[in-house]
N, C-alpha and C positions, 0 to 999 in steps of 0.2 A: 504494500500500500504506500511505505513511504517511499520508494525506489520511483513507484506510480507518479503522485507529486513531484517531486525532485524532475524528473523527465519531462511535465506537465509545465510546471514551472521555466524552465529551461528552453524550451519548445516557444514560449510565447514572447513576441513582440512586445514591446510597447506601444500600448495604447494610444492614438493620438485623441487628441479630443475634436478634430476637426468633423463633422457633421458629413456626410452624401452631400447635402442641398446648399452645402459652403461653395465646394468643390467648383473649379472657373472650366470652362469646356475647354481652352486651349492649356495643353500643357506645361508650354515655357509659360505662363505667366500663373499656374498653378506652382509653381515650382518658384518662381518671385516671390510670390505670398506664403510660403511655408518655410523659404528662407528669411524672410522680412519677419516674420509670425513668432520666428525662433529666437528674434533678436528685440523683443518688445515684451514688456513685464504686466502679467495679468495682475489689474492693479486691486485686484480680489486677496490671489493665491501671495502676490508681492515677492516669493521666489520663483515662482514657475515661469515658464512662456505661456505668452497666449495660444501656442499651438500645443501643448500640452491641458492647459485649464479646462474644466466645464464648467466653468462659470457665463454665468450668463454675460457678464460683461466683458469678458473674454471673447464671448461668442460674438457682440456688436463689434469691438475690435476688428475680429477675424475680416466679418465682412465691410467694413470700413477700406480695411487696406483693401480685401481683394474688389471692392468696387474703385478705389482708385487706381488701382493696376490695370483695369476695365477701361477707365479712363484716358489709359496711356501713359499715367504718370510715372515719371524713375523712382525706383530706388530712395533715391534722396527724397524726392519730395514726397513721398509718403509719410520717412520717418520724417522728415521737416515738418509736416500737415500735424503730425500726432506729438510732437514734441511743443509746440507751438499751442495745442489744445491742451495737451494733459500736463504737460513741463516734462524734464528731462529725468524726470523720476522714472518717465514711462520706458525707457532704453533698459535691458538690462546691464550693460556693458556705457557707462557713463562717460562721455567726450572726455576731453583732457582740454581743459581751459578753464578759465574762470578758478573761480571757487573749487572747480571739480579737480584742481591740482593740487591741492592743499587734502581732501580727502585720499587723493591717491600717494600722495608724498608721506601722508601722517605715519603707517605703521611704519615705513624703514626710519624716518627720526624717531621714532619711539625706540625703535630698537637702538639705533644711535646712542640716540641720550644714554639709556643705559648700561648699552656697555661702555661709554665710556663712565658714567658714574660707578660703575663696578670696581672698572680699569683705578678709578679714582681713592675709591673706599678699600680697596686691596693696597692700592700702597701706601696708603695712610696707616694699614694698619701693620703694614711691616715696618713702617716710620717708626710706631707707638710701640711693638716688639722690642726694635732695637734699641731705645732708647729708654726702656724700664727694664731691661734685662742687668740683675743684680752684676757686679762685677767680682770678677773669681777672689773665692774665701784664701787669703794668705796662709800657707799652712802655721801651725802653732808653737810658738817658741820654743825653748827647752824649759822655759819658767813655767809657761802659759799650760803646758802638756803635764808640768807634774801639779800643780794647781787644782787638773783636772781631776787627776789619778786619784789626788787626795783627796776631792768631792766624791767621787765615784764610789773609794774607799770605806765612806761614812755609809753609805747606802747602803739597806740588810738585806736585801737579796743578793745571790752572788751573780746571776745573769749583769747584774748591772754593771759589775767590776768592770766586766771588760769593753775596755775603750770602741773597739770596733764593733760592737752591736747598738750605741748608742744612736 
């Protein structure tokens, strides 16, 4: 059964959501409108295309472009016709000008910034390592070592006596 599935699954296409009665009777210009359809955001779904959506306003979309393809019109002036009505929300894939460079720019500075703020805070803190790190204990005099011996001496357990366990 599940082997069944699995093959079932596998076998199927994706779905378009384009309707029979969308469909344009010349072919290149069916083929304008599905490539146009793929590049325009069902402003329903707001990730999908309008060639994937079943939303209804997906569906006036569809045939929007495909009756200005009807028309005659290019390419451009479709999406110019729909960006001009809906704003440049409607594009899935957003121009590069304006305002829309500063959204496309934003993550690599984000990333920027911090790595260099990383870059920054890493060596600040090998700065702050080295410069708290205690400086080497001088070993102990001949005075200072029997001083010890004779503290150590007074102590009543004998583990203590010895210097090198301390």
């Amino acid at each position: 059964m599940a082997v069944a599935a699995l093959v079932g699954l596998a076998l199927m296409s994706p779905a378009a959501a384009v309707q029979p009665d969308e469909v344009l009777p010349d072919p290149a210009q069916e083929a304008r409108a599905r490539e146009l359809s793929k590049e325009l955001r069902c402003m329903v779904c707001q990730n999908q295309s309008i060639d994937d959506s079943d939303a209804p306003l997906a569906r006036d979309l569809r045939l929007l472009v495909r009756e200005r393809i009807a028309q005659g019109e290019s390419n451009q002036q479709v999406l110019d016709y729909l960006v001009a009505r809906y704003g440049e929300f409607v594009l899935l894939r957003p121009t590069w000008h304006g305002a829309n460079v500063i959204l496309w720019l934003a993550p690599f500075a984000v990333l920027l910034f911090g790595g260099l703020g990383l870059v920054v805070a890493y060596r600040r803190r090998g700065a702050q390592a080295g410069a708290s790190e205690a400086p080497a204990a001088a070993p102990l005099s001949a005075e200072e070592e029997a001083r010890l011996r004779a503290a150590l001496a007074e102590a009543p357990d004998d583990a203590a006596r010895d210097v090198t366990k301390v």
